[in-house]
C-alpha positions as CSV (number, residue, x, y, z in Angstrom):
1,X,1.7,-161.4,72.8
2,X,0.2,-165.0,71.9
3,X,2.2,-166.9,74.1
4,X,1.1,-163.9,77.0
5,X,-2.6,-164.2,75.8
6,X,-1.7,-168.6,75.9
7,X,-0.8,-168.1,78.8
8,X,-2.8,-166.4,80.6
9,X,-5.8,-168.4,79.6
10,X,-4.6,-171.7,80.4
11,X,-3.5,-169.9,84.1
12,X,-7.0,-168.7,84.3
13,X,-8.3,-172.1,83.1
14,X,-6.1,-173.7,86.4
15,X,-7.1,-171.3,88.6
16,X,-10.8,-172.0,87.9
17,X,-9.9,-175.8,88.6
18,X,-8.2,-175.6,91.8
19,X,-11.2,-173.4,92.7
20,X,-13.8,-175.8,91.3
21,X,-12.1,-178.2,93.9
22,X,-12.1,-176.5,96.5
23,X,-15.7,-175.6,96.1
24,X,-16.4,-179.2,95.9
25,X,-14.7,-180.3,99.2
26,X,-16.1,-177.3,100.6
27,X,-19.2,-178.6,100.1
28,X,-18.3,-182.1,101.3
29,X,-16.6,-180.6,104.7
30,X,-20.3,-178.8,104.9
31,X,-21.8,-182.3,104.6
32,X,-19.7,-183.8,107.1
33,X,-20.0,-181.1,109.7
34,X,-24.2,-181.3,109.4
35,X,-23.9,-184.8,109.5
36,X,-21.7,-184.6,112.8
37,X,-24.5,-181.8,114.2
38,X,-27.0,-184.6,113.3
39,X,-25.2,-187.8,114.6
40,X,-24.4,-185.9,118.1
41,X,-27.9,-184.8,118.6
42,X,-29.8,-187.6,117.6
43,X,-31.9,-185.8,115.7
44,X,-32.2,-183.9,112.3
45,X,-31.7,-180.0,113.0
46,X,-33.2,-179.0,109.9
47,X,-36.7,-181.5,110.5
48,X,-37.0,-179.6,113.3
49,X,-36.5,-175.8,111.7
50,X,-38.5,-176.7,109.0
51,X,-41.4,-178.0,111.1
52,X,-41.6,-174.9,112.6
53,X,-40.7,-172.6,109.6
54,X,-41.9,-174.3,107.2
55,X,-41.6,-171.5,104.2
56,X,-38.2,-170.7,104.4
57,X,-37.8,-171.5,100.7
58,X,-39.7,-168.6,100.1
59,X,-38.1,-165.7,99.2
60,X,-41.5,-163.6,99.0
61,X,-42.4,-164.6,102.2
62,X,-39.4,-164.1,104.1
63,X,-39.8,-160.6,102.3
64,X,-43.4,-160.0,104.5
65,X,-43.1,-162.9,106.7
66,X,-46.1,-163.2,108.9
67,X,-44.4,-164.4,111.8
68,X,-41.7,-163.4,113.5
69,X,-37.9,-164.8,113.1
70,X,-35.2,-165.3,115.0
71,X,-31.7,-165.8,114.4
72,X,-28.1,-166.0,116.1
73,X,-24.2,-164.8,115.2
74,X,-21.7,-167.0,117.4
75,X,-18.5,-165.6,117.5
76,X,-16.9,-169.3,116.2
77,X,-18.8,-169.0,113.1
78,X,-18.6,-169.5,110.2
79,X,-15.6,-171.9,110.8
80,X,-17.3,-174.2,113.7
81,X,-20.9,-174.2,114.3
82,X,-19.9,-175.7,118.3
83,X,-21.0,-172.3,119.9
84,X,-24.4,-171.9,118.0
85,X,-25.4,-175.6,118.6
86,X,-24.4,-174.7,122.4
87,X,-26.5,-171.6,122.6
88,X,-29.4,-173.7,120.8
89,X,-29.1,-176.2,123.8
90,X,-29.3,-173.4,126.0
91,X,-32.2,-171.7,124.9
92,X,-34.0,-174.9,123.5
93,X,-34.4,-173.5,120.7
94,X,-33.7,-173.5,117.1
95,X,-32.6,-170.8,115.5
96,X,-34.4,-169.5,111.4
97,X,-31.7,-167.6,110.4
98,X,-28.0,-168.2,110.9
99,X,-25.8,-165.1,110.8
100,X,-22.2,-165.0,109.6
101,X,-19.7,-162.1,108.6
102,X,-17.2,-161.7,105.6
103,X,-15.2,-159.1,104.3
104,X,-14.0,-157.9,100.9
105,X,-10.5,-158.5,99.6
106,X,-7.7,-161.3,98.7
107,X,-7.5,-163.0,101.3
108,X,-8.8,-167.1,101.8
109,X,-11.4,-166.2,104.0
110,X,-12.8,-162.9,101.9
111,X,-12.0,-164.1,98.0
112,X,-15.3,-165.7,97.2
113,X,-18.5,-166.4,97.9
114,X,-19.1,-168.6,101.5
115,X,-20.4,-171.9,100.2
116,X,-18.9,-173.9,102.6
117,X,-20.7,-171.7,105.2
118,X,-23.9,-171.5,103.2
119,X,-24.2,-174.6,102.4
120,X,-23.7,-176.0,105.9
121,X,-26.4,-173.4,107.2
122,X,-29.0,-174.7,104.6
123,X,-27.8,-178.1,105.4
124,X,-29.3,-177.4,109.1
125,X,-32.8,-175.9,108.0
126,X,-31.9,-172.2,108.4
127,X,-31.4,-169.2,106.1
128,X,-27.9,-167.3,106.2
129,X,-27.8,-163.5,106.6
130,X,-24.6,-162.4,105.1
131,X,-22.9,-159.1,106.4
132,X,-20.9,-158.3,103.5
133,X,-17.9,-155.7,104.6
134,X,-16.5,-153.7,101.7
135,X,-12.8,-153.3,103.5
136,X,-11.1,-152.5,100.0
137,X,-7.7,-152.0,101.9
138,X,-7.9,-156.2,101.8
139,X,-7.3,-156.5,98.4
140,X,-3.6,-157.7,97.1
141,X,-1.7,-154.1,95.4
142,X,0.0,-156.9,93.6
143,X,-2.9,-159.1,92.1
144,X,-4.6,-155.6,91.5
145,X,-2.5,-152.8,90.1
146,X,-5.5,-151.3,88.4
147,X,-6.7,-149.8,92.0
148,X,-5.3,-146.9,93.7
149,X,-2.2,-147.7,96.3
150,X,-3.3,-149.5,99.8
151,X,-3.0,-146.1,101.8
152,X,-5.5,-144.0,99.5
153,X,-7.9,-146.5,98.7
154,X,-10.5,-146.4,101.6
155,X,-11.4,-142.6,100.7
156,X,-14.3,-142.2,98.4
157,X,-14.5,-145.8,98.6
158,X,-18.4,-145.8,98.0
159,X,-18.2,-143.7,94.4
160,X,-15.2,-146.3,93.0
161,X,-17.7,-149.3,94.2
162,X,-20.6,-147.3,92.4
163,X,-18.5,-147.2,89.6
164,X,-17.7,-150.4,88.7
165,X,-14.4,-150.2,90.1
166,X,-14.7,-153.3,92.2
167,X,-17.2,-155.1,89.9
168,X,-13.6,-157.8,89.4
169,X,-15.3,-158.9,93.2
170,X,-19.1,-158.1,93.1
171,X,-19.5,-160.1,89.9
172,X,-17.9,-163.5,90.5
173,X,-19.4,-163.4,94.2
174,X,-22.9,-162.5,92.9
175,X,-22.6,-165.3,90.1
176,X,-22.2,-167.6,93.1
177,X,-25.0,-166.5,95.3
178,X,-27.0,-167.2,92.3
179,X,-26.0,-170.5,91.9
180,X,-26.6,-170.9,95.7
181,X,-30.0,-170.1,94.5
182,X,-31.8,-170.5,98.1
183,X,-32.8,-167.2,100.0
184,X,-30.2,-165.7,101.6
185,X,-30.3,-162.0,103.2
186,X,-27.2,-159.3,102.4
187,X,-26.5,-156.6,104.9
188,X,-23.9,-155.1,102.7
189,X,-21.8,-151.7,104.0
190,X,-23.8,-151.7,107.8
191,X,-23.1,-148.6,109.6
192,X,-22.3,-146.7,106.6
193,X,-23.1,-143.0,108.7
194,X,-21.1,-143.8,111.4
195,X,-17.7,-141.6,110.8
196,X,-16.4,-143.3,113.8
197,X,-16.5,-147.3,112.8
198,X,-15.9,-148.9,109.5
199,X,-14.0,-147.2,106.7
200,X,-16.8,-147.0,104.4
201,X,-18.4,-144.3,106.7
202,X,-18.3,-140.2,105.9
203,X,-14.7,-139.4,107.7
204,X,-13.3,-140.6,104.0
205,X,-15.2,-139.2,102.0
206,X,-18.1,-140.7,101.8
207,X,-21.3,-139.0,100.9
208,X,-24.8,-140.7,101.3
209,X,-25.5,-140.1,97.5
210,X,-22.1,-141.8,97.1
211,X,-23.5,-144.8,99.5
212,X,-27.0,-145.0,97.4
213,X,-25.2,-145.1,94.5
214,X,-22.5,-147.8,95.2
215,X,-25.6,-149.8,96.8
216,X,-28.0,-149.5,94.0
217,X,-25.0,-150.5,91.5
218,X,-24.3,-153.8,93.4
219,X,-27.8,-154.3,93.6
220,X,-28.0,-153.9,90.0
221,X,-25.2,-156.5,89.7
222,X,-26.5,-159.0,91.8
223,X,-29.7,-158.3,89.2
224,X,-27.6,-159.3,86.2
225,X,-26.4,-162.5,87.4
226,X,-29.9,-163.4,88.1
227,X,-29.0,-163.3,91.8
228,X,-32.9,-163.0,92.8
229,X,-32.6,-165.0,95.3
230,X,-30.8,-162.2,97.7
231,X,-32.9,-160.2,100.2
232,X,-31.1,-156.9,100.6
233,X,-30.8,-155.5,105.0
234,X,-30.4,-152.2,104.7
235,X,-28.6,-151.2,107.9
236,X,-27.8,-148.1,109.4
237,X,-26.2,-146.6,112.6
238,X,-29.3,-145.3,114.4
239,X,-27.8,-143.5,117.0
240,X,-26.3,-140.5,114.3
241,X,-28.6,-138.5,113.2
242,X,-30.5,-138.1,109.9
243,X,-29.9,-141.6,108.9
244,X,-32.3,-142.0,106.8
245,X,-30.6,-139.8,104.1
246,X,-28.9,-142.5,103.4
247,X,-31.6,-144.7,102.6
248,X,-31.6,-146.0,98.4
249,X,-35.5,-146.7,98.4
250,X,-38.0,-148.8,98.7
251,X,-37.2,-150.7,95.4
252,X,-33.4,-151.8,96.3
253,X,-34.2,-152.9,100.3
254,X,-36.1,-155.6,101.5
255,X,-35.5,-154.8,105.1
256,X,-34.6,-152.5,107.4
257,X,-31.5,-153.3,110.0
258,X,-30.0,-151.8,112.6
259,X,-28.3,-153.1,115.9
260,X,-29.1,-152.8,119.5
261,X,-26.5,-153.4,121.7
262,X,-26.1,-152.1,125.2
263,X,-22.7,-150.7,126.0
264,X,-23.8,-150.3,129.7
265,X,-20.4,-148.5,131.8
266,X,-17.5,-149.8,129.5
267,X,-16.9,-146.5,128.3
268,X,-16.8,-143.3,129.0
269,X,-19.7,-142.3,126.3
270,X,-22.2,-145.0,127.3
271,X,-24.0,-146.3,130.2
272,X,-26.8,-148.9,131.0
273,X,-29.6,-148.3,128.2
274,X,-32.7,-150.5,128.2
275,X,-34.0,-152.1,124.5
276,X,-36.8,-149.2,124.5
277,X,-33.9,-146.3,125.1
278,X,-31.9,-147.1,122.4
279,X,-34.1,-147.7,119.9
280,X,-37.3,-145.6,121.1
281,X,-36.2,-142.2,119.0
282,X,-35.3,-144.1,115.3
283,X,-38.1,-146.2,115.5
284,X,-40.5,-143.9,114.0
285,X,-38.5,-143.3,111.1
286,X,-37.5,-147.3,110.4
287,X,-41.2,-148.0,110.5
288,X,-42.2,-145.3,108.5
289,X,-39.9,-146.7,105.3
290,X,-42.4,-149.9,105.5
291,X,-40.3,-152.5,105.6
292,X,-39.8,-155.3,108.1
293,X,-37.3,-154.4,110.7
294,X,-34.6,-157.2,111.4
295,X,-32.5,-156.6,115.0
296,X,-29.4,-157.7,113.3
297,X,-27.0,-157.6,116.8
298,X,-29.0,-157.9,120.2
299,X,-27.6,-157.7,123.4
300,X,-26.2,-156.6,126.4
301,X,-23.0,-156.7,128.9
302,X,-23.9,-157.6,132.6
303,X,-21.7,-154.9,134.4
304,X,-23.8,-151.6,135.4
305,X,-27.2,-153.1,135.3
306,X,-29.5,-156.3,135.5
307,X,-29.5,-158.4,132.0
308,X,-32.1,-160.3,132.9
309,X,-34.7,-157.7,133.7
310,X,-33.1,-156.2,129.8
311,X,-34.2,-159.3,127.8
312,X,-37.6,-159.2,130.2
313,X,-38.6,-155.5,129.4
314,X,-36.8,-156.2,125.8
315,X,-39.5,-159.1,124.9
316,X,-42.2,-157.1,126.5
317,X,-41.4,-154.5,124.5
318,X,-41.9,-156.3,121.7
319,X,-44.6,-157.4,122.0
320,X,-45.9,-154.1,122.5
321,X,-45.3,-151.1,120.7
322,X,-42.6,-152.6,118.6
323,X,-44.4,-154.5,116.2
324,X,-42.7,-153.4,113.0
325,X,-39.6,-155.1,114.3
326,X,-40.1,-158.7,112.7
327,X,-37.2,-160.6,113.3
328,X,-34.2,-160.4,116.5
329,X,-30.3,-161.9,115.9
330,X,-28.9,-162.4,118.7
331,X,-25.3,-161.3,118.8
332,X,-23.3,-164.5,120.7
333,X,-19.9,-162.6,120.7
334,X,-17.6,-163.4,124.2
335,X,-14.6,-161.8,122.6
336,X,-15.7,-158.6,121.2
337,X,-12.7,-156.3,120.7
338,X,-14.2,-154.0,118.4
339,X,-14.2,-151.2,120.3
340,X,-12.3,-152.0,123.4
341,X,-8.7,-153.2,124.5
342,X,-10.6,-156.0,127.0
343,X,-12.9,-158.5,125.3
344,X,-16.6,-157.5,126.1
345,X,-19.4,-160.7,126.1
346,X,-22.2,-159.8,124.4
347,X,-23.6,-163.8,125.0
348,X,-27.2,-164.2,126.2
349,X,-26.2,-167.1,128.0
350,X,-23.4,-165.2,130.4
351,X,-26.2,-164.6,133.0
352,X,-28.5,-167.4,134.0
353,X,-31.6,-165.3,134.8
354,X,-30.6,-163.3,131.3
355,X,-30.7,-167.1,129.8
356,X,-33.6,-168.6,131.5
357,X,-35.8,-164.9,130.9
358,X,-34.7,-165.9,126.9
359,X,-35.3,-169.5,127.0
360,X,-39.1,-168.9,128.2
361,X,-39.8,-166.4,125.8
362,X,-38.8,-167.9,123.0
363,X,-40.7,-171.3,123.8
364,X,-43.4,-172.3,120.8
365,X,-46.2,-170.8,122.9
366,X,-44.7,-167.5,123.5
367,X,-43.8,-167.2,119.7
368,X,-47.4,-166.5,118.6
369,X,-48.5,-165.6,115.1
370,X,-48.4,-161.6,114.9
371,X,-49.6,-159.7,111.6
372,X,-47.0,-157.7,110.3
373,X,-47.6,-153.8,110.6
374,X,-49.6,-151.9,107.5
């Protein structure tokens, strides 16, 4: 039993070490790929961001912020930042938030917290948005024979989360988003009422009182490490009904997320919806739970309709009746196969009137100071 108990502390003691080092050269890869952004441009990215933005250290403002943000997923993220720095050139414009994507579970790119990506995203002047994806089926049977075999574990995922069940993850990666210590926003379990996406959702089992609870308890986690520094995205599937039910309160959310993405005549249950279509009937409720409303995928396929007159009446809209919506992330995915066999682009930038119509809007002029709603 002393040699087991030995032994497992100095293989503990290793395993922090290796970790420690690859934290370390993490961080120097992050270095080396801002420095590259910086030496190819000619300029400093994050001069220019922060010119612009210059209270993006705050967490309490990016809470209320006063103006409105805009940030970008590219599909080559978070291991090369190539197709956001081309998107950038594209659009002339520099992007607040950054947004990358990362699941739970064993493997190299889920088992801790993203400070290579992080760091880099800091490094160039914006603020990561983190979806955090609780696929519990990721983690190894063999390094955890506490949890319930691979082919049961995704029902009632939500009530062994809000039970501590999965605290072995939540804690180490909270403890490390501390220690980030910069803002960063956390859109964990998104879509959590659609019963036909993600394995969180309530074909297994999952209730929304079983969602509240598993998102207070992380929240609650994220607490105890001192983890302040996270701004929580609460983010629903608005197109299923009563979606609000699943909402944990005021309290545990910061803001209020939900994608709008236009499927157009890819499949048999969609066709070409404008902006104002798809989120005309939700938006009543997300503005009446008073928090900023973040866009957290935007856009739209080409076939079945015009994309440029979409981003036109999208930005119109806007700047119209959609005022509680305070900041837009544009989804730069070519090769989405989510929910097709064929790749659909969801890239602003696959249409040039779609890209020029995006380019003039989001010019310094156009990108006025606007109150955010009572």
């Amino acid at each position: 039993m002393l040699f087991h108990a030995g032994a497992d502390r100095f293989l503990r003691r290793g395993y922090a070490a290796v970790e420690d080092r690859l934290t370390r050269a993490g961080q120097q890869l992050s270095d080396a790929e801002g420095t590259a952004w910086e030496q190819t441009r000619g300029t400093s990215r994050r001069e220019e961001v922060r010119a612009e933005y210059p209270r993006l250290d705050d967490r309490a403002w990016l809470a209320a912020p006063d103006r409105f943000l805009t940030g970008a997923f590219d599909g080559g993220l978070p291991g090369s930042f190539t197709g956001l720095s081309g998107l950038e050139t594209a659009l002339q414009h520099r992007f607040p938030l950054v947004s990358i994507y990362q699941a739970w579970g064993d493997r190299e790119d889920e088992a801790r917290f993203p400070s290579r990506a992080v760091e880099t995203i800091d490094r160039l002047g914006s603020v990561p948005i983190i979806t955090w994806e609780p696929w519990v089926k990721d983690f190894d049977a063999t390094l955890r024979p506490n949890l319930p075999p691979v082919a049961e574990r995704e029902y009632a995922s939500l009530a062994a989360i809000a039970h501590g069940d999965y605290d072995f993850y939540i804690v180490p990666w909270a403890t490390e988003a501390a220690k980030y210590g910069k803002p960063l926003f956390l859109r964990f379990a998104h879509e959590m009422n659609d019963p036909y996406r993600y394995p969180w959702g309530p074909q297994n089992g999952n209730r929304p009182e079983d969602f509240i609870a598993a998102w207070k308890h992380v929240h609650a986690v994220f607490r105890k490490m001192n983890a302040t520094n996270v701004l929580w995205v609460w983010s629903p599937h608005i197109s299923m009904p009563w979606f609000e039910y699943y909402y944990p309160g005021a309290e545990y959310v910061d803001w209020v997320g939900t994608g709008v993405l236009n499927y157009a005549d890819v499949a048999p249950w969609s066709r070409w919806w404008t902006f104002r279509q798809i989120i005309e009937k939700a938006y009543p409720t997300l503005k009446g739970l008073a928090k900023p409303v973040m866009i957290t995928e935007l856009g739209t396929l080409t076939t079945g309709g015009n994309a440029a007159q979409w981003y036109a009446d999208m930005f119109r809209d806007l700047n119209g009746e959609y005022g509680a919506v305070r900041a837009i992330v544009f989804f730069n995915q070519t090769e989405d196969v989510t929910l097709s066999t064929a790749p659909l682009n969801w890239s602003v930038l696959q249409s040039a009137g779609a890209t020029a119509v995006t380019r003039r809007a989001l010019q310094p002029p156009a990108r006025t100071t606007r109150t955010a709603p009572s």
